[in-house]
Backbone as JSON, one array per atom type, in Angstrom:
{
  "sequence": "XXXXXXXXXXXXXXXXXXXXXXXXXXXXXXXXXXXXXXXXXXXXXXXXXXXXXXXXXXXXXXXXXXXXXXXXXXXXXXXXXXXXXXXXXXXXXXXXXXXXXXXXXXXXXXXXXXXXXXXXXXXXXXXXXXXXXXXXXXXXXXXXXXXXXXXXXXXXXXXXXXXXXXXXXXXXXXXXXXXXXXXXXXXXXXXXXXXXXXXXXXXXXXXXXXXXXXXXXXXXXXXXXXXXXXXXXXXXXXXXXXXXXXXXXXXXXXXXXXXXXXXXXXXXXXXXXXXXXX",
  "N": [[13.8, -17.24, 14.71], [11.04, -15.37, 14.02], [9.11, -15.13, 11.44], [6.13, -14.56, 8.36], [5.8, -16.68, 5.32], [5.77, -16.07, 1.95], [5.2, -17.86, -0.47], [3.98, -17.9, -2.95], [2.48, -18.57, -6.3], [4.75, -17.67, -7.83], [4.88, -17.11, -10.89], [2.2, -17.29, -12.07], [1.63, -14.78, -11.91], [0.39, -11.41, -14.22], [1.61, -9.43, -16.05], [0.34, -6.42, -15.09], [-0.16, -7.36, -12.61], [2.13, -7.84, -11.52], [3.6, -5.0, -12.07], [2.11, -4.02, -10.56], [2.83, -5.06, -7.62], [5.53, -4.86, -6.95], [5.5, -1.99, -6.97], [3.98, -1.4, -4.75], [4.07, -3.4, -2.55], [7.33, -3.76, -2.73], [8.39, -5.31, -3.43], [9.23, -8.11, -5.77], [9.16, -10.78, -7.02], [10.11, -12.8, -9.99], [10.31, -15.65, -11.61], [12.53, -18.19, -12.67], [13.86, -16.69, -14.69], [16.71, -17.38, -15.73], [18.24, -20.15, -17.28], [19.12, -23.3, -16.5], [21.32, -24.14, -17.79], [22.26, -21.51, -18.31], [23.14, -20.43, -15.34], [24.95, -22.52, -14.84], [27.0, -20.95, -16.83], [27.32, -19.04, -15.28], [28.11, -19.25, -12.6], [30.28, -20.56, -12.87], [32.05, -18.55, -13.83], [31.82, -16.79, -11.24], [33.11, -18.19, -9.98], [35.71, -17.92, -10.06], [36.77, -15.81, -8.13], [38.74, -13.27, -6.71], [36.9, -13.37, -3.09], [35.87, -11.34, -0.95], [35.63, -10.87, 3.23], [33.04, -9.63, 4.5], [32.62, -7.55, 7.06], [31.07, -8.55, 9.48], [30.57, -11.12, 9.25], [33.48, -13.6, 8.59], [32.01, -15.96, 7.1], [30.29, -14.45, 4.87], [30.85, -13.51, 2.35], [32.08, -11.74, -0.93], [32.03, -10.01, -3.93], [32.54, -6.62, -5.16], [31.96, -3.91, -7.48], [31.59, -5.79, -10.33], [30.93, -5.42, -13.31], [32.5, -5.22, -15.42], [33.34, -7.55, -15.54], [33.41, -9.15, -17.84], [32.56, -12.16, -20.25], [29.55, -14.43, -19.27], [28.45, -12.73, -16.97], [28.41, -10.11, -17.19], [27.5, -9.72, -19.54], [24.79, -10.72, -18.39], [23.63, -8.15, -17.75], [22.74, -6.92, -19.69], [20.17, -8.58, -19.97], [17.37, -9.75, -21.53], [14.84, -10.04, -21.0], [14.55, -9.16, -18.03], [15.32, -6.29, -18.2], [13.71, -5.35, -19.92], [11.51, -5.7, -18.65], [12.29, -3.78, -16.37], [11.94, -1.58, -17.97], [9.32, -0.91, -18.09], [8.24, -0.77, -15.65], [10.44, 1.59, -15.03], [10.71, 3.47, -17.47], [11.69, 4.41, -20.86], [14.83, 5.09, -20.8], [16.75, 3.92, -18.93], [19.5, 3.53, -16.25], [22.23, 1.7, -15.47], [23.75, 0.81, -12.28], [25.1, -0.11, -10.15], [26.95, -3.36, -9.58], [27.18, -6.6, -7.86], [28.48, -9.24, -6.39], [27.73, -11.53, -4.04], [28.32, -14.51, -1.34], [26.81, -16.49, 0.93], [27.91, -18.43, 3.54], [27.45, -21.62, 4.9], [26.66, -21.21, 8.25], [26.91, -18.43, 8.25], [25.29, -15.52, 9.98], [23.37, -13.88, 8.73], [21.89, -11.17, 7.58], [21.04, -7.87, 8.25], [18.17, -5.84, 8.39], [17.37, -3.63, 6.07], [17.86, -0.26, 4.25], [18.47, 0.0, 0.83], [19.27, 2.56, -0.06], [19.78, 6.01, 0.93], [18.59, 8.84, 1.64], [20.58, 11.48, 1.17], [22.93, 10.16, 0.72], [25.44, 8.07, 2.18], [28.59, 6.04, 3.51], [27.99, 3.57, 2.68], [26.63, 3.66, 0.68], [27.79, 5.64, -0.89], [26.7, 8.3, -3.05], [25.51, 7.81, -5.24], [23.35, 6.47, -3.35], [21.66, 8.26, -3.04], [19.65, 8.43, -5.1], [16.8, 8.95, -6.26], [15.14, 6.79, -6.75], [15.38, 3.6, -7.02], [16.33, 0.55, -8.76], [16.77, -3.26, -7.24], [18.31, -6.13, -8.76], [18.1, -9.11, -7.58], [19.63, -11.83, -8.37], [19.64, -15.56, -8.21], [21.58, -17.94, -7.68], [21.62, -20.66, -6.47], [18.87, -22.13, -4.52], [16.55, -20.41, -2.86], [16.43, -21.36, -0.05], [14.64, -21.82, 3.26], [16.3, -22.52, 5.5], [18.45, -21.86, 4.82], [20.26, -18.5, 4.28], [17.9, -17.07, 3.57], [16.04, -14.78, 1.8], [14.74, -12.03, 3.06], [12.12, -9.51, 4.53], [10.48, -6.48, 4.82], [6.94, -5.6, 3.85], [5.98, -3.58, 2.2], [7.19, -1.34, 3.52], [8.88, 0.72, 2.24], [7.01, 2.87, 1.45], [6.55, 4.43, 3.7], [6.03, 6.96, 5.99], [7.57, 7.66, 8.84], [9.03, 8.41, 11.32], [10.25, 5.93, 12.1], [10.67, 4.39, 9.61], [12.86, 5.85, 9.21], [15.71, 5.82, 6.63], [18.21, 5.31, 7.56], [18.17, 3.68, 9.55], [18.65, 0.71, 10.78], [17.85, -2.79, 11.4], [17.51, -5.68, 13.41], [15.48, -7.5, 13.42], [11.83, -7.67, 12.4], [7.91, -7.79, 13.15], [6.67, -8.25, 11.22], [8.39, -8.65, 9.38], [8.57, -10.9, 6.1], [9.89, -13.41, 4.74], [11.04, -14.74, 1.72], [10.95, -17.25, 0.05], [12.43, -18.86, -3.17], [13.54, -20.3, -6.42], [16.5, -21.22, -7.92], [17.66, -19.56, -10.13], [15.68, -18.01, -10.28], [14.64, -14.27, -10.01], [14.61, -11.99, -7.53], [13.38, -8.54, -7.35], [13.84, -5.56, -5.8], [12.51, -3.1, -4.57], [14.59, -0.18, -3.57], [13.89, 1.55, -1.47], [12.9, -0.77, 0.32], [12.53, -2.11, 3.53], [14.88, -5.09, 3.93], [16.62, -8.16, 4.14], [18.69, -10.89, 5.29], [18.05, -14.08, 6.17], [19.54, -16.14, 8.89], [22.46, -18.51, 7.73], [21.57, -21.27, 8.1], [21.61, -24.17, 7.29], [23.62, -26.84, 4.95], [24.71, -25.67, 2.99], [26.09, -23.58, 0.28], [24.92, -20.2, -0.33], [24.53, -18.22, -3.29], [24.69, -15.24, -4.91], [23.81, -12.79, -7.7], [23.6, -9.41, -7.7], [22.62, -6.6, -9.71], [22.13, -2.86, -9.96], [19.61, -1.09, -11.04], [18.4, 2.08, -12.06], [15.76, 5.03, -13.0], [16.38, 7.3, -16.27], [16.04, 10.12, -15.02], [16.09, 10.09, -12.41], [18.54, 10.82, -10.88], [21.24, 11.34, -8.44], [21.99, 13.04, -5.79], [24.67, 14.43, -5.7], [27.66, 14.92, -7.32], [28.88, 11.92, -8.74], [31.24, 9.36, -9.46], [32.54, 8.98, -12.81], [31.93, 6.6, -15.52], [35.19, 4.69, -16.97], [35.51, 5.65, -19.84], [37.38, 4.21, -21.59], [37.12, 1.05, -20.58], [34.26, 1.02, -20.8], [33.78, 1.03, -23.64], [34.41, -1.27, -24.31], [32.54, -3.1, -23.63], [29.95, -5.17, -24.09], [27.34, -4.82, -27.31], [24.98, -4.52, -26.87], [24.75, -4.43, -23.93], [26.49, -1.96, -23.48], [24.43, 0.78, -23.93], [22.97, 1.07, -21.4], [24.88, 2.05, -19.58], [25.26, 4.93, -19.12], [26.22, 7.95, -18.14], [26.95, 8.53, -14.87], [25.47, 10.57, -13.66], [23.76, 11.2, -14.8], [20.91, 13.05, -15.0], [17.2, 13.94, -15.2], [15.9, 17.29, -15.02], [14.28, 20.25, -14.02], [14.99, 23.31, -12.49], [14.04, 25.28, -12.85], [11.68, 25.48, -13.58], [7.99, 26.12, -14.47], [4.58, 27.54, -13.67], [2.6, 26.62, -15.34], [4.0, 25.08, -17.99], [4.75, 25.15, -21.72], [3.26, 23.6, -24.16], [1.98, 21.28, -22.88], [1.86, 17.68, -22.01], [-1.11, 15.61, -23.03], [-1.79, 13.24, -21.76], [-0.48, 10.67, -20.09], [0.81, 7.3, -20.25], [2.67, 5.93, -18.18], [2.32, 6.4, -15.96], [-0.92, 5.83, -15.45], [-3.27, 4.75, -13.07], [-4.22, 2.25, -14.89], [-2.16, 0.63, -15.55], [-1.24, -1.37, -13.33], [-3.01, -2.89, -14.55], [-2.58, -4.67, -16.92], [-1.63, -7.35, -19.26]],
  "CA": [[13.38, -16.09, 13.94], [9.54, -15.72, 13.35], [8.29, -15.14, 9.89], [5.45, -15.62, 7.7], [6.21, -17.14, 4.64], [5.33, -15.18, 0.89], [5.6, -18.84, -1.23], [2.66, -17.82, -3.34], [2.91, -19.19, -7.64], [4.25, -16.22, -8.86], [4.85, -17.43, -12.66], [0.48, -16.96, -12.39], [1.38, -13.26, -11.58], [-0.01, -10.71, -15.29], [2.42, -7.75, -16.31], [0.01, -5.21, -14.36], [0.15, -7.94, -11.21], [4.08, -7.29, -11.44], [3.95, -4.17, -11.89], [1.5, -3.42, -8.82], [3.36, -5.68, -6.62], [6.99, -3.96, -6.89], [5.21, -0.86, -6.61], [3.13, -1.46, -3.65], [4.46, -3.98, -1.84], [8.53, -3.63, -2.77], [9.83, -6.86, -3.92], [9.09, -9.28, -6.34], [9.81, -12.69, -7.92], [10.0, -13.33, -11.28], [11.2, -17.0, -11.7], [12.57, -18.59, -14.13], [14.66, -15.85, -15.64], [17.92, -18.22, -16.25], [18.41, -21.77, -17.55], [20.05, -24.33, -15.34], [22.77, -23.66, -18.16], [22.82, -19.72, -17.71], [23.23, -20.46, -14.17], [26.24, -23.01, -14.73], [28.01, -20.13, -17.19], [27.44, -17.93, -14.31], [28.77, -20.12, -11.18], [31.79, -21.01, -13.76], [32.73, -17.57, -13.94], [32.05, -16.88, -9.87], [33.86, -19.46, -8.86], [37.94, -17.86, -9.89], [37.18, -14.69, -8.17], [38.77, -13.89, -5.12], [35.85, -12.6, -2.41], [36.56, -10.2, 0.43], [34.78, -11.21, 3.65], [31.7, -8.78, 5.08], [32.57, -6.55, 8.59], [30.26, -8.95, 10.66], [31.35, -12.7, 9.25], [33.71, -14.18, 7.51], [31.17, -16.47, 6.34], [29.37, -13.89, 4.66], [31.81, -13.04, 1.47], [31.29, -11.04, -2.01], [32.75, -9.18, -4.81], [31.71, -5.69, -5.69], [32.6, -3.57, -8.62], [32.04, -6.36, -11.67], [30.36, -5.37, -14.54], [33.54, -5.44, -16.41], [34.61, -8.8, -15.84], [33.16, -10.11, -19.09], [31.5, -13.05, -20.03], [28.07, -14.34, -19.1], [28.52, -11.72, -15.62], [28.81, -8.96, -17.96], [26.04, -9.96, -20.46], [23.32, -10.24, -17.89], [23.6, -6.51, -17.41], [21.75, -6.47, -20.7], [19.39, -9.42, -19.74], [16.37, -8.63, -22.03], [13.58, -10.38, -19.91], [14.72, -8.37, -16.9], [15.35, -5.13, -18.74], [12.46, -5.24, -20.69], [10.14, -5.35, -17.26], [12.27, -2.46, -16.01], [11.14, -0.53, -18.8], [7.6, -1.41, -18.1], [8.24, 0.6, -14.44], [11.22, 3.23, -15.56], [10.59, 4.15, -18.99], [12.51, 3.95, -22.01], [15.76, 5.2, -20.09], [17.18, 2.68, -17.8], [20.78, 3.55, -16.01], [22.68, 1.01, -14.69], [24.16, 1.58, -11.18], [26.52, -0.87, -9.35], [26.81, -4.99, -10.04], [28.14, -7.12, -7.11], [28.61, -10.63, -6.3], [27.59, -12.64, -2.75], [27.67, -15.72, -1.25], [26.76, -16.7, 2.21], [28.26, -19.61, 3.3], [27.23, -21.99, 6.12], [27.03, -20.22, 9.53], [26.77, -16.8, 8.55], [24.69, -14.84, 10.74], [22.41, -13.16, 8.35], [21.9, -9.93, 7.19], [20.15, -6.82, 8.96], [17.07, -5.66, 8.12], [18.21, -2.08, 5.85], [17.51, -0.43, 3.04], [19.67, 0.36, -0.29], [19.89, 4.0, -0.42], [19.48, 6.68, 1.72], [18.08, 10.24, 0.43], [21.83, 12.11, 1.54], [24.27, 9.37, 0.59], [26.33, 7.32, 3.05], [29.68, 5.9, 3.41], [28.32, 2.21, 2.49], [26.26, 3.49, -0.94], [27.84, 7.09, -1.79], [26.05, 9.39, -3.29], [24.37, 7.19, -5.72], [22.29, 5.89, -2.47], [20.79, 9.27, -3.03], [18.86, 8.33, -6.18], [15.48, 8.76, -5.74], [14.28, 5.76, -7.14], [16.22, 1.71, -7.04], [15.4, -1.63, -7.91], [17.81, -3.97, -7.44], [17.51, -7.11, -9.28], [18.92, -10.05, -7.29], [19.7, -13.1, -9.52], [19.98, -16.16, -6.78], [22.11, -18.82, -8.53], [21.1, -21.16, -5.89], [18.08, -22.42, -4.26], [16.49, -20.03, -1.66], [15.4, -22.1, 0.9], [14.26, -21.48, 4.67], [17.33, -22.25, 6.07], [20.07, -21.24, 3.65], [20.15, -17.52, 4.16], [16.28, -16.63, 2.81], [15.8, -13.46, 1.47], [13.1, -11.37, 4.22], [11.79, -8.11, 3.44], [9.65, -5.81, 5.54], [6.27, -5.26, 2.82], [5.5, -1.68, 2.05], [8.13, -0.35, 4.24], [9.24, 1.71, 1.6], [6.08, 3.54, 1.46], [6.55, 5.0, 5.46], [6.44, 8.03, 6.28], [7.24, 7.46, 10.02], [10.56, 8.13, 11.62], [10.69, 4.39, 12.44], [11.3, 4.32, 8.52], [14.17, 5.79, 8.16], [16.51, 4.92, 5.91], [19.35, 5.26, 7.77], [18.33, 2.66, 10.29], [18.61, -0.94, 10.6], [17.3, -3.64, 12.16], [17.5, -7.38, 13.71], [14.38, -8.33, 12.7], [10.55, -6.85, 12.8], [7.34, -8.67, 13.37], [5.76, -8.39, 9.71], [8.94, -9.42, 7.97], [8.08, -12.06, 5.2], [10.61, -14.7, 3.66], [10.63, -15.51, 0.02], [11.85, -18.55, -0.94], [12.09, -19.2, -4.76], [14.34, -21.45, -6.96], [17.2, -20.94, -8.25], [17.26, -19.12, -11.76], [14.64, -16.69, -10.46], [14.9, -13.03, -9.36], [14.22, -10.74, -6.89], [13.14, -6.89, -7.99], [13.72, -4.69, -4.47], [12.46, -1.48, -4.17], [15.88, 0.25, -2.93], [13.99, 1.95, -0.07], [12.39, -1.04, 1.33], [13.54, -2.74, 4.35], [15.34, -5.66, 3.62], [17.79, -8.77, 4.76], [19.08, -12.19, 4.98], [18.46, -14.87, 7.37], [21.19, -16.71, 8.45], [22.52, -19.75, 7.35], [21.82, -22.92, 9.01], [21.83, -25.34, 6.17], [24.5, -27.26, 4.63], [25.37, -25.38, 1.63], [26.04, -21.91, 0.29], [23.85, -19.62, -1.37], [24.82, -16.92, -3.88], [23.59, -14.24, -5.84], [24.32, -11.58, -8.49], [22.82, -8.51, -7.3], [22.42, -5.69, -10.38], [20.65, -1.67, -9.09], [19.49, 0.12, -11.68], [17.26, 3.09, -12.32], [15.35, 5.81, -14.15], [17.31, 8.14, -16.08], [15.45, 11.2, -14.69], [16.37, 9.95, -10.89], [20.04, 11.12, -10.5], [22.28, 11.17, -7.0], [22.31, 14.93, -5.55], [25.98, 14.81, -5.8], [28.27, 14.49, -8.54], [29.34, 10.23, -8.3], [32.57, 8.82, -10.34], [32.01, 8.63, -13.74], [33.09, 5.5, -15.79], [36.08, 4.8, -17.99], [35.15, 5.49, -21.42], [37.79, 2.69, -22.27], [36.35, 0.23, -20.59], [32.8, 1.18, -21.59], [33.94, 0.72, -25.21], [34.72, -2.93, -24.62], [31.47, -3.62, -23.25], [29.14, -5.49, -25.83], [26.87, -3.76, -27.99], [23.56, -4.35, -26.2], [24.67, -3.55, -22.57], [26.57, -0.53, -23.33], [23.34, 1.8, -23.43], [22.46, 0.99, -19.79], [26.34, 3.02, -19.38], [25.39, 6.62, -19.32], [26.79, 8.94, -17.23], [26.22, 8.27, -13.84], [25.31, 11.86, -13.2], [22.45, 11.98, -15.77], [19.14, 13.4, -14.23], [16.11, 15.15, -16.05], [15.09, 18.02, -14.17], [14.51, 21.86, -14.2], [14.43, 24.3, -11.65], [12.68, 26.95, -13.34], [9.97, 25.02, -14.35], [6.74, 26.95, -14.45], [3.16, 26.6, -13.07], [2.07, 25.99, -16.83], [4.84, 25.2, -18.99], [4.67, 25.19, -23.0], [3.14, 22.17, -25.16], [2.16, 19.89, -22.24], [0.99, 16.09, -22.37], [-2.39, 15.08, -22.05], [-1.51, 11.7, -21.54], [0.98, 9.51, -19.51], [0.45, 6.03, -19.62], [3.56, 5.18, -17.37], [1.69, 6.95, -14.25], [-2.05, 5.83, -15.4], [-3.78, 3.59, -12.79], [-4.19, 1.02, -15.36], [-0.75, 0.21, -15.37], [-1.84, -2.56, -12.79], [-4.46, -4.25, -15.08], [-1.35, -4.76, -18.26], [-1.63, -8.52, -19.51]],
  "C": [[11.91, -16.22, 13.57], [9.6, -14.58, 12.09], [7.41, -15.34, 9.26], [6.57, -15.79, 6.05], [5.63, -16.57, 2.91], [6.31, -16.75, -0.22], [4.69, -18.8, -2.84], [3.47, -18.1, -4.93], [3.12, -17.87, -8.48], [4.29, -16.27, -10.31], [3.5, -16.89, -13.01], [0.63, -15.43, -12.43], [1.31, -12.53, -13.56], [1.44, -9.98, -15.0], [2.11, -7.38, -14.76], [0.09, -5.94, -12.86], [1.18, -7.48, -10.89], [4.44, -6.16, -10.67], [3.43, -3.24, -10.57], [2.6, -3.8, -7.6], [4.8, -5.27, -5.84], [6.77, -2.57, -6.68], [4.96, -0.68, -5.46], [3.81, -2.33, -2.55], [6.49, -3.96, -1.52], [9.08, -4.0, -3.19], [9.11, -7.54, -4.27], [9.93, -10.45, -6.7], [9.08, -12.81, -9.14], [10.87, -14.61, -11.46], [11.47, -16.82, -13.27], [13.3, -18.25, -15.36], [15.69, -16.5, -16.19], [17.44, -19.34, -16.47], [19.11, -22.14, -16.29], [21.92, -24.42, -16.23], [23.54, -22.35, -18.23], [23.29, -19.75, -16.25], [24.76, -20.87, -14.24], [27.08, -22.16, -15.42], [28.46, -19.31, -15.65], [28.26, -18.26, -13.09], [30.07, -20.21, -12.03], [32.59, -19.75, -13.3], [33.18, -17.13, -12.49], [33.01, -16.95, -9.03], [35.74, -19.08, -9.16], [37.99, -16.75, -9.48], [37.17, -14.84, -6.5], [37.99, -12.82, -4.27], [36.53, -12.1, -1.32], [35.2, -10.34, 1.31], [33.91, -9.91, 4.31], [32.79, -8.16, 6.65], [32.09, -7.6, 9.8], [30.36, -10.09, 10.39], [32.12, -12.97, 8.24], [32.95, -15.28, 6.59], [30.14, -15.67, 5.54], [30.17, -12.52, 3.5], [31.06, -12.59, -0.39], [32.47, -10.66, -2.79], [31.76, -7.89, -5.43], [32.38, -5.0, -7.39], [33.19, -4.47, -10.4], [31.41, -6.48, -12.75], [31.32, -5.34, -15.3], [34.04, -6.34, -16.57], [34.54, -9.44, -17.17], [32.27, -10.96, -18.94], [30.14, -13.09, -19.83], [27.97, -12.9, -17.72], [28.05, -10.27, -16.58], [27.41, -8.75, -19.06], [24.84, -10.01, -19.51], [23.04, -9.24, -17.34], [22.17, -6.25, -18.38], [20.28, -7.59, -20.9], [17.73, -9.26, -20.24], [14.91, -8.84, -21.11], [13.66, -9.61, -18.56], [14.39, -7.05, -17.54], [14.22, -4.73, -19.55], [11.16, -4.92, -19.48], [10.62, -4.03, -16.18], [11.53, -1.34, -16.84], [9.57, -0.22, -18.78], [7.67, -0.47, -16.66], [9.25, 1.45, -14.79], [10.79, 4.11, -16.64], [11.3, 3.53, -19.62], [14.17, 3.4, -21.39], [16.44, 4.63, -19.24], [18.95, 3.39, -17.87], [21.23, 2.77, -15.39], [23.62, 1.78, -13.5], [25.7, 1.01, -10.67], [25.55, -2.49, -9.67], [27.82, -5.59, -8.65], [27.6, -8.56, -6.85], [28.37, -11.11, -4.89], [27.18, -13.81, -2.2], [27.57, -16.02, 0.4], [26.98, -18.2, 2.63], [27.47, -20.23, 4.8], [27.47, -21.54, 7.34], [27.04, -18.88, 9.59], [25.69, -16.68, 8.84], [23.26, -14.21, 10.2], [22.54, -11.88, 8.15], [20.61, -8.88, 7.92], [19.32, -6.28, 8.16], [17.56, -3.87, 7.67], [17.6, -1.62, 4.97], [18.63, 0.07, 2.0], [19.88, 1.7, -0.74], [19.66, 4.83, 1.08], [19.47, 8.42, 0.92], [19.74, 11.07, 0.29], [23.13, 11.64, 1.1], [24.61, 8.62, 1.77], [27.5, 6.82, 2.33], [29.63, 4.28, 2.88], [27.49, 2.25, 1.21], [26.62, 4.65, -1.13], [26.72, 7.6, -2.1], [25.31, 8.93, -4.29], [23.8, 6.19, -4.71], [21.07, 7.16, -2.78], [19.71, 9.16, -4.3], [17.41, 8.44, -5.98], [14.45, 7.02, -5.87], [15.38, 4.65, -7.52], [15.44, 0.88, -7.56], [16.28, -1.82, -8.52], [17.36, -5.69, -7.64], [18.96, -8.3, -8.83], [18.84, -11.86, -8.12], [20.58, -13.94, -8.03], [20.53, -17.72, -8.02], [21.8, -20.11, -7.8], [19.65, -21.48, -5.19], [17.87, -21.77, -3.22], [15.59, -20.5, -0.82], [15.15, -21.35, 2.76], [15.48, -21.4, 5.56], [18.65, -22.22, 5.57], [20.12, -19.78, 3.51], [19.17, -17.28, 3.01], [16.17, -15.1, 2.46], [14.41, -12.73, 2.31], [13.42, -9.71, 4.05], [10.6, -7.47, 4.07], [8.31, -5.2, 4.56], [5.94, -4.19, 3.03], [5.97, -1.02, 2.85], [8.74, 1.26, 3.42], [8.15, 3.28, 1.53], [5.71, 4.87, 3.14], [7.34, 5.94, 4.88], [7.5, 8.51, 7.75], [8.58, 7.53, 10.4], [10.99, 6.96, 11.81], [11.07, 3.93, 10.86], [12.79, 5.03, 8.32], [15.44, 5.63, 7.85], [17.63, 4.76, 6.12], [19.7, 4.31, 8.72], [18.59, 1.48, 10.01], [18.21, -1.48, 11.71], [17.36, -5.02, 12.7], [16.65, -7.86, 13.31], [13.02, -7.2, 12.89], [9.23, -8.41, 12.09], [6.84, -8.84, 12.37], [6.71, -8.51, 8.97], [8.48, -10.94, 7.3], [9.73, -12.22, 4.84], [10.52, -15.15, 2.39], [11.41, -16.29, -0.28], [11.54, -18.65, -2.4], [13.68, -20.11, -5.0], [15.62, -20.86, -7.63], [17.33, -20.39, -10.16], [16.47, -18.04, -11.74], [15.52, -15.23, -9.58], [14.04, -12.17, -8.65], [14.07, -9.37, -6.88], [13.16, -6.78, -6.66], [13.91, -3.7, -5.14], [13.71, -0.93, -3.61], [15.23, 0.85, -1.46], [13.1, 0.79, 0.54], [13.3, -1.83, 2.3], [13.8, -3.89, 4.33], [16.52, -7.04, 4.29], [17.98, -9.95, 4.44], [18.38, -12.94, 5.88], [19.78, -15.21, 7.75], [21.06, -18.08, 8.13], [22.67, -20.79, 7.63], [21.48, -24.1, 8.29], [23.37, -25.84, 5.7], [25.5, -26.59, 3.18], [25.33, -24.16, 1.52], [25.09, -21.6, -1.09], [24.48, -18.16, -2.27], [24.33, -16.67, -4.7], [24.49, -12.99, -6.56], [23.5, -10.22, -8.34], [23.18, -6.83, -8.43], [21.8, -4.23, -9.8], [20.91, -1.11, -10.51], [18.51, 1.44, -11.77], [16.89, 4.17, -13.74], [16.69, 6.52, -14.59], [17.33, 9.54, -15.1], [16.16, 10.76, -13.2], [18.03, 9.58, -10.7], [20.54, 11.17, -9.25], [22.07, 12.78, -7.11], [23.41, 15.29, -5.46], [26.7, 14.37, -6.79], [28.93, 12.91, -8.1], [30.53, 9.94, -9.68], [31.91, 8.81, -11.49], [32.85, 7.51, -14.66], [33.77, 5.66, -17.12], [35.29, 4.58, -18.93], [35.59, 4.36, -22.37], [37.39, 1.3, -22.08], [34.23, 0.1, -20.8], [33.09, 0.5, -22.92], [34.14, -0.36, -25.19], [33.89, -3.71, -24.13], [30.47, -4.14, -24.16], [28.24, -4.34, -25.99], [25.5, -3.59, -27.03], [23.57, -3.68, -24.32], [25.43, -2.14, -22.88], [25.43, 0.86, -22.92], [22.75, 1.74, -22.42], [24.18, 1.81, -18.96], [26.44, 4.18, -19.64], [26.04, 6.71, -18.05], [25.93, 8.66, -16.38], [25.25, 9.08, -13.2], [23.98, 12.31, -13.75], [21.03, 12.25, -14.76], [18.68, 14.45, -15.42], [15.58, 15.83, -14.91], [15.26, 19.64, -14.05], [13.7, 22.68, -12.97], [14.27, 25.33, -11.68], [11.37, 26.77, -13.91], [8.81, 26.0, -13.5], [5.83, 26.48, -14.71], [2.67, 26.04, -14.53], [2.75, 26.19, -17.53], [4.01, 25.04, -20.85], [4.11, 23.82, -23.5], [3.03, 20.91, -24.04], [1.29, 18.9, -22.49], [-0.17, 16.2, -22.12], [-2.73, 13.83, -22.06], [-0.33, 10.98, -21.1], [0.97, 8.61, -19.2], [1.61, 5.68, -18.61], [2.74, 5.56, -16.01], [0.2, 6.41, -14.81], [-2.03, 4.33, -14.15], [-4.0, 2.29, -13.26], [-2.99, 0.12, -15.66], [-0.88, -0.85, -14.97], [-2.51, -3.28, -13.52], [-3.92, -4.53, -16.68], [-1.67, -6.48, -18.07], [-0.56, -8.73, -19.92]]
}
């Protein structure tokens, strides 16, 4: 598989570095986010659930649908060091989306080069693929090394206009994918539309990850999507609950007019300086 390699110290990276970098490029790393004992709650919990293997290997197994299990799983929904740097690119508003679990074990194949939504929906993200706007924040409980299924990531793919973008394709590989290795404890922010994958796994050990999507509120699905039990909402702690709106929520009006009433003359979330935040 050729690759270059994106090893660079990101701990040195500012705010406005961050926030350029996930903008512009697609995908970051923020280390560091867990302890080595947030990690071991987290593997604890992992480790009694039973995984259902992938389409293309059984080495290449998961669990979807678990923001309800409880526990630490359940609590880093509301993860404030994460959630706090969404707010810094969403706004105030943050909706949580879908929470799933994967681990790739020795010998799996790798993952295709894709991306996490698609403007229309599909049959492998529904109709919240249609969101306009993702980032999915992969928490790697393990060490991502070179040859332990690496996380690779096509840079500023998302940004294509180009039929060779789109989002309904996939890929084996392409010649400007990058590799990010980082440590275990840190996370990966993906852009939902950039293009995206695994390696495969030719190391001795398995690698897994907790993979969170959330988004703005304003950037809703164009189709109505399940909405969740109210009962199990209510038994969700106090701090993640408000990332549990309605899946359906979007801000948006289609009668807006060329010059509406009382408008801003100021929006720091869109100013250029956004980038240059300490």
């Amino acid at each position: 598989m050729d690759y270059k390699i994106d090893d660079r110290d990101w701990s040195a990276l500012t705010l406005g570095e961050r926030i350029r970098h996930i903008e512009l490029e697609g995908y970051l790393v923020i280390p560091d986010l867990l302890s080595p004992e947030h990690i071991a709650r987290l593997k604890t919990q992992a480790e009694t659930w039973e995984t259902t293997a992938r389409d293309y290997s059984p080495r290449q197994r998961g669990k979807s649908q678990i923001q309800f299990a409880g526990g630490a799983v359940t609590d880093l929904i509301a993860h404030a060091p994460t959630t706090d740097f969404l707010g810094q690119i969403f706004g105030a508003e943050i909706v949580f989306l879908s929470y799933g679990y994967d681990r790739s074990e020795p010998g799996t194949p790798g993952i295709s080069l894709h991306t996490d939504g698609q403007p229309y929906g599909s049959q492998i993200f529904g109709y919240n693929g249609s969101c306009p706007f993702t980032i999915r924040v992969l928490y790697y409980l393990d060490d991502l090394t070179l040859d332990v299924s690496p996380f690779r990531v096509v840079p500023r793919s998302h940004l294509c206009m180009h039929a060779d973008a789109n989002p309904y394709l996939r890929y084996d590989s392409h010649p400007d994918q990058v590799i990010v290795p980082c440590q275990a404890g840190s996370a990966v922010f993906l852009n939902h539309r950039a293009f995206h994958g695994t390696g495969p796994n030719t190391g001795n050990h398995t690698r897994s990850v907790l993979a969170i999507a959330y988004r703005p509120a304003w950037a809703g699905p164009i189709s109505a999507v399940d909405t969740w039990d109210a009962a199990d909402v209510a038994k969700l702690p106090e701090d993640v609950r408000p990332f549990f709106a309605d899946p359906n929520t979007r801000h948006w009006d289609f009668e807006v007019p060329n010059k509406p009433d009382h408008m801003a003359t100021d929006a720091p979330g869109l100013t250029p300086s956004r980038w240059e935040k300490v």
